[in-house]
C-alpha angles and dihedrals in degrees: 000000000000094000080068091063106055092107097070095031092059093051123098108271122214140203118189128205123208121175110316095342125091119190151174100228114203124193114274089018108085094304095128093052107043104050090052096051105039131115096205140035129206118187133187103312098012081070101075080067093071108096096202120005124198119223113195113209114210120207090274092229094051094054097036097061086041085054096050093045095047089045090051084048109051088044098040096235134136125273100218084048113044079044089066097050085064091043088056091046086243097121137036128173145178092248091060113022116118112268092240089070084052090053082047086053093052098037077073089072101032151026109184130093142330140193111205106216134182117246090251086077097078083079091074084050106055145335091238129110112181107173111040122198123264117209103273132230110242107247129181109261104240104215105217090059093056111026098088094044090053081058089055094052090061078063103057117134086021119128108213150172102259088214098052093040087046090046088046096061101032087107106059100071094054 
C-alpha cells in the first residue's frame, strides 16, 4: 500500500512556525490556515532545526469525506465517483490520505519529537480560519484510509518519539 503513496512522499514537506508554535500542517487539518498565517517556514532539510514540532489529528471520518469533497472540488469531478475509485484502490490523494502517511512524510526531515494534538488546537494557535467548511457530500469511509489514524487519536496530547510512533504503526497499512 506505500508504493501508492509516492506521490505525496516525494513532495516537499513543510513545518510553520507561528508565534511560539511550531507545527506540521496536513491538509484538512489546519493547512489552509496555517500557512497563511505563519511567521516562519521550514522545508525539507531546514526541518531537522525545530527542536519540538506539533502535529494536530483530526477525527479520521471527518477528514476523510472533507478530503474527498475538496479534492472533487478543486478537480471538478464528481463526489460518488471519484468515491469509487477509492473504493477500488485506483486513486489516492493528499486531501484525503491517512495522517499517519503524512507523519511518514515528515519522519524524511526529522527525527525528534512530536506532540500529537486534536484539531481543536489550532484554536491556541490563531483566530483564522481560512478555509471554511462547505457542506459535504456523504460519502462512504474507506478503511484502509482511516484505520491507522483512528490508532493515533488514542496518542493526543502525547509527546513521542516520531521514529518509534512512525515504526509502531508501519504495519497497518500493509
Amino acid at each position: 500500500m506505500l508504493t501508492h503513496w509516492n506521490k505525496l512522499l516525494n513532495t516537499d514537506c513543510l513545518v510553520v512556525k507561528t508565534g511560539v508554535h511550531t507545527v506540521y500542517p496536513i491538509f484538512r487539518v489546519g493547512w489552509s490556515t496555517l500557512t497563511a498565517v505563519c511567521d516562519t517556514t521550514f522545508i525539507n532539510g531546514e526541518i531537522k532545526k525545530c527542536r519540538h514540532i506539533d502535529v494536530m489529528i483530526r477525527d479520521p471520518e471527518q477528514r476523510f469525506v472533507s478530503g474527498v469533497n475538496q479534492y472533487c472540488v478543486e478537480n471538478s469531478l464528481d463526489v460518488h465517483k471519484v468515491s469509487q475509485a477509492i473504493s477500488a484502490g485506483e486513486l489516492v490523494d493528499r486531501h484525503f490520505a491517512p495522517q499517519y502517511i503524512w507523519l511518514l512524510h515528515l519522519s524524511r526531515y526529522y527525527r525528534g519529537e512530536i506532540t500529537l494534538r486534536p484539531f481543536t488546537h489550532i484554536k491556541k494557535i490563531t483566530n483564522v480560519h481560512q478555509n471554511k467548511s462547505k457542506s459535504k457530500i456523504k460519502v462512504p469511509v474507506c478503511a484502509t484510509f482511516v484505520d491507522v489514524d483512528y490508532k493515533l487519536i488514542k496518542h493526543l496530547g502525547q509527546t513521542l518519539s516520531l521514529p518509534d510512533l512512525v515504526r509502531r504503526y508501519k504495519n497497518v497499512l500493509s
